[in-house]
C-alpha positions as CSV (number, residue, x, y, z in Angstrom):
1,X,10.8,-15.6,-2.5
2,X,9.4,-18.6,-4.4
3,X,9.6,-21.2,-1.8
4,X,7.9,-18.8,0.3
5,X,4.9,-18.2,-2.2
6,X,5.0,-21.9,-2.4
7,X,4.2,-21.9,1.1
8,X,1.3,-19.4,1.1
9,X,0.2,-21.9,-2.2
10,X,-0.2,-24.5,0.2
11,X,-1.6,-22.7,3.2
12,X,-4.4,-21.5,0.6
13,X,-4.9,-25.1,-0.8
14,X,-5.1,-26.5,2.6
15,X,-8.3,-24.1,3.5
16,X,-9.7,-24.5,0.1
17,X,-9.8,-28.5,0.7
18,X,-11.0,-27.9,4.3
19,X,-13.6,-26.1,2.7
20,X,-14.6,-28.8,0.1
21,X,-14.6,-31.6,3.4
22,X,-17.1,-29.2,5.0
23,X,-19.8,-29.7,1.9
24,X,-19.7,-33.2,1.4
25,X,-22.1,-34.0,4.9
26,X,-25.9,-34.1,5.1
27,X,-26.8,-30.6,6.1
28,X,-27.5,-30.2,10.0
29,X,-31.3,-29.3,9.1
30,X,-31.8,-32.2,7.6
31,X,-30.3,-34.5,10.7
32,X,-32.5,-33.1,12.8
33,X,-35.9,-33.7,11.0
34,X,-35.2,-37.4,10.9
35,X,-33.8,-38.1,14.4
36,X,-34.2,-36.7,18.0
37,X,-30.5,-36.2,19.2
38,X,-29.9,-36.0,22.7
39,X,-29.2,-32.3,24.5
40,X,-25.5,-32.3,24.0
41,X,-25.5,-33.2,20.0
42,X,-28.5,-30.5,19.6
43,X,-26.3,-27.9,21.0
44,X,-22.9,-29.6,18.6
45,X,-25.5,-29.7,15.9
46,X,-27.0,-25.8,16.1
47,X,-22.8,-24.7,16.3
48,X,-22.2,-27.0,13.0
49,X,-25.4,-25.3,11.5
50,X,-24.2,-21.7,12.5
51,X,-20.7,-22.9,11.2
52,X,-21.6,-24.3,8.3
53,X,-24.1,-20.9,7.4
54,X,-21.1,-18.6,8.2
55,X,-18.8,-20.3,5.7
56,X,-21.4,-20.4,3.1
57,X,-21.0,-16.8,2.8
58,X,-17.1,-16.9,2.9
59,X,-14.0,-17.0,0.4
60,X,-10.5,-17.2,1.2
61,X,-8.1,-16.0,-1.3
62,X,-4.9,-16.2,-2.4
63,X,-3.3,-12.9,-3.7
64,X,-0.3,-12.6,-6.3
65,X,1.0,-9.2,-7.3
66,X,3.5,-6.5,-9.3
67,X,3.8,-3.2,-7.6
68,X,5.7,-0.2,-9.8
69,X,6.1,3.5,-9.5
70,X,7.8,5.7,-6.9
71,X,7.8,7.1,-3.6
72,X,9.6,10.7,-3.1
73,X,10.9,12.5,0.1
74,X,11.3,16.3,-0.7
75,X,12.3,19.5,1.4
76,X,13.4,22.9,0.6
77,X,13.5,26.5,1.3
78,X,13.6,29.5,-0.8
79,X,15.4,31.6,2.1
80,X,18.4,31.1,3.1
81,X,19.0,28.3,5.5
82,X,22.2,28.1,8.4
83,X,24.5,28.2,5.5
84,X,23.5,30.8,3.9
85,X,22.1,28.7,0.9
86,X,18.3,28.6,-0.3
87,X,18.9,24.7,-1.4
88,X,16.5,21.6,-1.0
89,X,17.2,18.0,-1.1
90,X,15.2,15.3,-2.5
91,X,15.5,11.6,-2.0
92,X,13.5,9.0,-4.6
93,X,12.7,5.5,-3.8
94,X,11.8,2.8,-6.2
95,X,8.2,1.2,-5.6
96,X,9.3,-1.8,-8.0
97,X,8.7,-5.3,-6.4
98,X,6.8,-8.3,-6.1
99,X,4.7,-9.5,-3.4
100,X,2.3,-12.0,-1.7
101,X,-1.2,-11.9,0.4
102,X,-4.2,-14.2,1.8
103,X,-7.2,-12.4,2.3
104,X,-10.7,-13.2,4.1
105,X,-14.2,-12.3,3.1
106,X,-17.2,-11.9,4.7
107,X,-21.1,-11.1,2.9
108,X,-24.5,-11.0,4.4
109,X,-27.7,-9.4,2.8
110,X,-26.5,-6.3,0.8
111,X,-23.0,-5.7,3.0
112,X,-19.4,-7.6,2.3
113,X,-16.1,-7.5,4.9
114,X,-12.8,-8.0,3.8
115,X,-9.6,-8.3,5.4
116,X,-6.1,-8.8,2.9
117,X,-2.2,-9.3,4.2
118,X,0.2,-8.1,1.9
119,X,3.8,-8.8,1.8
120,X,7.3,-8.9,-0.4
121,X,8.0,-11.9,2.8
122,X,11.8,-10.8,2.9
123,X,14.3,-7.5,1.5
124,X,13.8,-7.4,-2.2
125,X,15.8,-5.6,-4.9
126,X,14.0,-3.4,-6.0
127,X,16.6,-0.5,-9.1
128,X,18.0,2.2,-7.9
129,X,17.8,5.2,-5.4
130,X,19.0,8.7,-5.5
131,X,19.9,11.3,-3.3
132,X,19.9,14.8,-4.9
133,X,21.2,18.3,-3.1
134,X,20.3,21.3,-4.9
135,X,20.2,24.9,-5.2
136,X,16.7,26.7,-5.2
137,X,16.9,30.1,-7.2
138,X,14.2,33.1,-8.9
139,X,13.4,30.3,-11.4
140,X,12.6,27.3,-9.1
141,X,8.9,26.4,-8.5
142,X,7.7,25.0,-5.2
143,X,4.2,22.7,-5.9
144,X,3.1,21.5,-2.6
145,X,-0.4,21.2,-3.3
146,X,-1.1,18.6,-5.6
147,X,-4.9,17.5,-4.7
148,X,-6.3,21.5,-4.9
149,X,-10.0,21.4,-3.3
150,X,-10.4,25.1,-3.7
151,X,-9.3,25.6,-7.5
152,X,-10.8,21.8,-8.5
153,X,-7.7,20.8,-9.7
154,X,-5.2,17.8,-9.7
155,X,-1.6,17.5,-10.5
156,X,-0.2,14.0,-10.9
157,X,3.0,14.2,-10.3
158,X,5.3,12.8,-7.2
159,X,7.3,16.4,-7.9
160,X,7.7,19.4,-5.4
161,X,10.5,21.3,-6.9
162,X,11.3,22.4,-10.5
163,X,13.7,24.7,-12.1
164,X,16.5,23.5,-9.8
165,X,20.7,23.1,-9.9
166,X,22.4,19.5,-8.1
167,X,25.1,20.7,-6.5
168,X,25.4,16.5,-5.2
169,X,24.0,13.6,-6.4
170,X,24.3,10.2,-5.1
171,X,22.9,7.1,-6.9
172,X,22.8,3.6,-5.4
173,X,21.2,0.0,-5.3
174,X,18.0,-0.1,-3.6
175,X,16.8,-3.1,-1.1
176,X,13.2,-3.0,1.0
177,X,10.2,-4.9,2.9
178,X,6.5,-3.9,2.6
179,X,4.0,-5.4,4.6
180,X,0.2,-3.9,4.0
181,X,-2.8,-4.9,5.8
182,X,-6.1,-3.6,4.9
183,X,-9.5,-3.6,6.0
184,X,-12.6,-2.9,3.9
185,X,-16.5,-3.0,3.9
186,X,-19.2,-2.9,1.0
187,X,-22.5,-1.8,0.5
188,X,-24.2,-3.0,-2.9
189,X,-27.1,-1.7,-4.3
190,X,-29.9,-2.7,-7.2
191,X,-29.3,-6.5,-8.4
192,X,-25.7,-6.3,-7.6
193,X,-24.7,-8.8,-4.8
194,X,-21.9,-9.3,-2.6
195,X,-22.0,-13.1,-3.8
196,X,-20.3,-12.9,-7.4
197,X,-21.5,-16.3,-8.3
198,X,-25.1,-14.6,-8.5
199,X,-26.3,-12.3,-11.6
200,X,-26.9,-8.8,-11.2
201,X,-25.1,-5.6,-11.3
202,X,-25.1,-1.8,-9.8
203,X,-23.2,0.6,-7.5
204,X,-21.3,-0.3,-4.2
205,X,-19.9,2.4,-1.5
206,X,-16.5,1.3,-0.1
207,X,-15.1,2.2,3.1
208,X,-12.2,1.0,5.4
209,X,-8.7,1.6,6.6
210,X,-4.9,0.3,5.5
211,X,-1.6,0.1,7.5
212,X,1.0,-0.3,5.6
213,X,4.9,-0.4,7.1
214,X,7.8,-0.6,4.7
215,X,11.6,0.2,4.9
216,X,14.2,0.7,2.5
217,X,18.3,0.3,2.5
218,X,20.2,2.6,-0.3
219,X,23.7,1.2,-0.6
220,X,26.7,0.8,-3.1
221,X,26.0,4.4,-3.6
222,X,27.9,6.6,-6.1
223,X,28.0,10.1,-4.9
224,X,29.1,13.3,-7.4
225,X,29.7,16.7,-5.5
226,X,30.2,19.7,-7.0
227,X,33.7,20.8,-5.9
228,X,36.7,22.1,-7.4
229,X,37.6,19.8,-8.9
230,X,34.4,17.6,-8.8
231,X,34.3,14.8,-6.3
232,X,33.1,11.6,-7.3
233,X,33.4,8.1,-6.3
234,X,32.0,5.4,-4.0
235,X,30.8,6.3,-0.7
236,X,28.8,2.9,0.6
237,X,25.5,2.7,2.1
238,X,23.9,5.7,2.0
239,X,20.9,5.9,4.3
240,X,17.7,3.9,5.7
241,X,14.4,4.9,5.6
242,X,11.5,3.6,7.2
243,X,7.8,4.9,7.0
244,X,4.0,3.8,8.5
245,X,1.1,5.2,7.1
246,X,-2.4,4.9,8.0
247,X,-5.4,5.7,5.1
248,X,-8.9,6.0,5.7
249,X,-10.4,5.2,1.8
250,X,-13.6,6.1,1.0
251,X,-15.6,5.8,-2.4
252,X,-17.8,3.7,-5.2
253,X,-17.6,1.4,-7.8
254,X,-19.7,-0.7,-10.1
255,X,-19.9,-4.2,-10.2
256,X,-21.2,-6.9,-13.0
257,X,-22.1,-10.2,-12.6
258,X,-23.4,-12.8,-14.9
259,X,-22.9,-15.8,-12.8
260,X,-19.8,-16.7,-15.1
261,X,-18.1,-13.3,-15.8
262,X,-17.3,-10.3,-13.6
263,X,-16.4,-6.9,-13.9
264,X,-15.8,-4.3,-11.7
265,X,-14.6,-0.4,-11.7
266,X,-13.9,1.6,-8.3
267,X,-12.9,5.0,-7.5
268,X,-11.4,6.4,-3.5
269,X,-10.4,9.1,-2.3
270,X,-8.5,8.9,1.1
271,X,-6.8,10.8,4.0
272,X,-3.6,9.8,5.3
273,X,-0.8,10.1,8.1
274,X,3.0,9.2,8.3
275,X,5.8,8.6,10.7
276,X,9.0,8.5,9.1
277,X,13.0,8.4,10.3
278,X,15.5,8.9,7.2
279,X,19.0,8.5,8.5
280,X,21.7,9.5,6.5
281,X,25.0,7.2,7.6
282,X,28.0,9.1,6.4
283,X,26.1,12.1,8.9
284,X,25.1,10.1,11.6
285,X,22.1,12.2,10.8
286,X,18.4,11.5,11.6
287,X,15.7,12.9,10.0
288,X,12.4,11.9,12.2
289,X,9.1,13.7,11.0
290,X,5.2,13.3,10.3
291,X,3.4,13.6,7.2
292,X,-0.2,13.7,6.2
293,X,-2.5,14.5,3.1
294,X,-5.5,13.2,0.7
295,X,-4.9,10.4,-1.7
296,X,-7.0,8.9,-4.6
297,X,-7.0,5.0,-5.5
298,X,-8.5,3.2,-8.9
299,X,-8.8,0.8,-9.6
300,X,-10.3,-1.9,-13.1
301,X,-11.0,-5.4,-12.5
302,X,-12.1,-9.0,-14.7
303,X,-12.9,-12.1,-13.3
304,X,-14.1,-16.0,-14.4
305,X,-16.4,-17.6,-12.0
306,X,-16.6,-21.7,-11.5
307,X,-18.8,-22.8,-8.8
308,X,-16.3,-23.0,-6.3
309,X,-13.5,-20.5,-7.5
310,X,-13.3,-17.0,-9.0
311,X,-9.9,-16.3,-10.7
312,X,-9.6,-12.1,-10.9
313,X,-7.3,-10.2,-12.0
314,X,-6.8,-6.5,-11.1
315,X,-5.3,-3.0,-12.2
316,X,-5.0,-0.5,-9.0
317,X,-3.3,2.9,-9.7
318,X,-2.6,4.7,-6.3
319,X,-1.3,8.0,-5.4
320,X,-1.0,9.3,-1.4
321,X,0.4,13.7,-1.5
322,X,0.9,15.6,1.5
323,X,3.5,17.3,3.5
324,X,4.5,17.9,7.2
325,X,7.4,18.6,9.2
326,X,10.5,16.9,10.9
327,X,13.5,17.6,13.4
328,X,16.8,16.3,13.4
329,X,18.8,14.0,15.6
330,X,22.5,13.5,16.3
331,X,25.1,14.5,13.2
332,X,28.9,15.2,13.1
333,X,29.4,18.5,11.5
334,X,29.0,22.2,13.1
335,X,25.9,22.8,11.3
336,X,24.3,19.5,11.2
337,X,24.5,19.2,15.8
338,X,23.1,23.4,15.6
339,X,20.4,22.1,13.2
340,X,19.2,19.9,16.2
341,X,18.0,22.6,18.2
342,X,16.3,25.0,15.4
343,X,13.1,23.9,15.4
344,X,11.0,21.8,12.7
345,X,11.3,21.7,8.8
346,X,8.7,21.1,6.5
347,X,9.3,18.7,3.8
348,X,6.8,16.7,1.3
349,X,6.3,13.1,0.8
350,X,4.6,11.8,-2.2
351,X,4.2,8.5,-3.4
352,X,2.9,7.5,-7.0
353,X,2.2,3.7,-7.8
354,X,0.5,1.0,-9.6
355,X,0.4,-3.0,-9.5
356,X,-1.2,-5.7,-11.1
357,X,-2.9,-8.4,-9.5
358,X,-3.9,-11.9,-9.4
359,X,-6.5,-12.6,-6.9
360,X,-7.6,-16.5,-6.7
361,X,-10.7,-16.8,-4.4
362,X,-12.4,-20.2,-3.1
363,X,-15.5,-20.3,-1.6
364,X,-16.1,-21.8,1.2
């Protein structure tokens, strides 16, 4: 992990110096009131000048992050499934984990671009996981709908199911990859400008899209069943579970800007899709389903501006709740191979997070 943020370090110092070299000439305008250059170097001499305009209006950027929180696979039924049972399962994965980025930006007039990479680089540690089986009874709740557009209300919690009995429980080390890419586009208005080296302030829309791919390993797992007498013991790896999701943000924010000091504040809401597969190893049992919902994002930021560099750091809070269906694939026992050809299951993926951010910019 470190020698690989190392890495990205130098990549990012490499541009910035490139950037630097590009300053130091006479500008192309002024080469070409003083001397009548031949057709070949006027045509070199206009790409320079176009060149040289584009990265005056650029910053590359180095990103350094925490991320912390949790993402939670749910699904349940309060009638009685091939069993007999009304039972649900839920599986919790730990959103704990450090990670890298580079990012490019783009302004002109009133309007910024940005593209950002995002990436823990390798399989990270990253606590514990648990699997949990459990009985749903006349007590048990079901919230599915946690972002409620008709009532105006919103409940902030990665949670489907309360009021619930385990009748198995596994616990286990946790291992995964995140990769995130996102695309984003500003508009300011007033004195605000996409330039933060310039004074002013005011409201911005946001708008853009992220793609983000990650996949998790639960293993050394503990596992407690509720027999007679009660099994427990070690059982190995437990399951994988990979997941891409698209978002479509969409909001406003506030920025200030005194040439030195900047702050800004945003708000988002987004609507979102998943493909998942969850496969459970000691079933040879696949899970394979889609997922969508609404989202909200936050997010608190403070930078210092030099003339060349803006050091930023950032607070984002982020929350994705939806729900969806899936089928499953393969399996060893009776009921697992009949559940293969009974049609679709709904289940509910929500994922609650946060992460702190270090965002070092160099203007080109």
């Amino acid at each position: 992990m470190k020698i690989q943020i190392r890495i990205i370090t130098a990549l990012f110092c490499l541009f910035a110096t490139a950037g630097l070299a590009a300053q130091e000439p006479e500008s192309p305008k002024e080469i070409r009131s003083e001397t009548k250059l031949p057709g070949n170097a006027t045509s070199q001499t206009k790409f320079q000048a176009i060149l040289s305009e584009l990265m005056s209006r650029s910053s590359i950027t180095g990103i350094f992050g925490e991320n912390g929180g949790q993402h939670i696979f749910e699904s349940g039924t309060k009638f009685p499934n091939l069993s007999g049972l009304k039972a649900g399962s839920r599986i919790t994965y730990n959103r704990e984990f450090e990670y890298g980025g580079i990012g490019l930006k783009h302004w002109w007039e009133t309007w910024e671009i940005n593209l950002e990479y995002r990436t823990t680089f390798k399989n990270q540690r990253t606590g514990e996981g648990r699997d949990e089986d459990f009985f749903l009874g006349t007590v048990s709740r079901e919230k599915g709908t946690k972002i409620d557009f008709a009532n105006a209300s919103f409940y902030d919690t990665p949670y489907t199911f309360t009021g619930t009995q385990n009748f198995a429980d596994g616990r286990g080390k946790l291992k995964m990859k995140d990769d995130r890419i996102g695309f984003l586009a500003r508009k300011y208005f007033g004195s605000a400008n996409p330039d933060p080296r310039k004074p002013g302030s005011s409201l911005y829309l946001t708008g853009g899209a992220y793609y983000t791919y990650y996949k998790y390993y639960l293993y050394d797992v503990m596992q407690w069943i509720a027999t007679s007498p009660v099994t427990y013991g070690p059982i190995g790896i437990g399951l994988s579970y990979s997941i891409s999701t698209w978002e479509i943000p969409f909001g406003f924010g506030y920025r200030y800007s005194n040439g030195t000091l900047m702050l800004e504040a945003g708000l988002s809401g987004n609507v979102w899709y998943s493909h998942f597969r969850d496969y459970h190893y000691q079933r040879n049992l696949n899970f394979i389903g889609d997922s969508s919902g609404f989202g909200l994002e936050t997010n608190l930021g403070a930078g210092y501006i030099l003339p060349s560099w803006l050091f930023f750091l950032k607070l984002t809070e982020h929350r994705l709740y939806g729900e969806g269906s899936f089928q499953t694939q393969g399996g060893l026992s009776n009921e697992d191979i009949i559940s293969n050809y009974s049609g679709s299951y709904r289940n509910y993926l929500s994922t609650k997070q946060y992460s702190v951010e270090l965002q070092v910019s160099h203007f080109l």
